[in-house]
N, C-alpha and C positions, 0 to 999 in steps of 0.2 A: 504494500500500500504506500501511495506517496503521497505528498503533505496535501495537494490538493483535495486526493481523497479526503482524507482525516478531517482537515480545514470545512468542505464540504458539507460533508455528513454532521458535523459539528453546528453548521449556519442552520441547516435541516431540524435538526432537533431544538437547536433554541427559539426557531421559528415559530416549530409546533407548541412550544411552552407557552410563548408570547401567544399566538393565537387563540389556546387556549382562557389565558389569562384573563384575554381583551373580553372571549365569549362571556366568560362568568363575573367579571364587573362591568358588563355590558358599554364595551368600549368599542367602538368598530376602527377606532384609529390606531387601536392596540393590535384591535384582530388584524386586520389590514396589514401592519408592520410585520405580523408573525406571518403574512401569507406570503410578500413580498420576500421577509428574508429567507424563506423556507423554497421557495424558487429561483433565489441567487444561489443559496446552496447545494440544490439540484444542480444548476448548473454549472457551479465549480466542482459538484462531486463525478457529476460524466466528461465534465475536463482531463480530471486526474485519472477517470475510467480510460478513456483515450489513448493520453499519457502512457500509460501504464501497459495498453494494448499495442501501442508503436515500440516502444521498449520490448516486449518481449518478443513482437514480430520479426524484431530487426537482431533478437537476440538468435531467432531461430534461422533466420534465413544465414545468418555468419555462419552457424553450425552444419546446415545445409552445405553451404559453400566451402567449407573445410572438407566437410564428408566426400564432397564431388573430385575436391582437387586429392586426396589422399585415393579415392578409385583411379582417376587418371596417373597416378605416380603409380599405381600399382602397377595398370594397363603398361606405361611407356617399361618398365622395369621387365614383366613379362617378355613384352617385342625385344626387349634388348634380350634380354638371356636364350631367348629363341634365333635371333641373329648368330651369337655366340656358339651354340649349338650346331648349326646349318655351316658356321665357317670350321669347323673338327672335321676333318676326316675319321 
């Protein structure tokens, strides 16, 4: 999880308190504030969802990309030693 999550899901919750708050001393500029910061939250929490998801994409695709070139160093390492072989009488 990265901060924005955290940050987030944080705004979310204290949105929901405020909203709550506003409903029950019958405030709609309270509820209001708890709706508002409760959908700034949301959408710092699917930020850091994001975030989070390009990071691991890019973590995966490097590993991918290592995997590919360690088959091709195999492959080239093969053709050589089969080279080597075919020049033996």
């Amino acid at each position: 999880m990265n901060k924005d999550q955290v940050k987030g899901r944080v705004e979310q919750a204290k949105g929901a308190v405020k909203e709550a708050t506003g409903k029950v001393v019958r405030s709609r500029k309270l509820e209001a504030e708890g709706q508002i910061d409760q959908a700034t939250g949301k959408a710092q929490a699917v930020y850091g969802d994001i975030k989070e998801d390009v990071k691991d994409a890019t973590k995966d695709a490097a590993k991918e990309a290592e995997r590919r070139s360690e088959i091709e160093r195999e492959r080239e390492l093969e053709i050589e030693r089969e080279r080597q072989r075919n020049r033996l009488p």
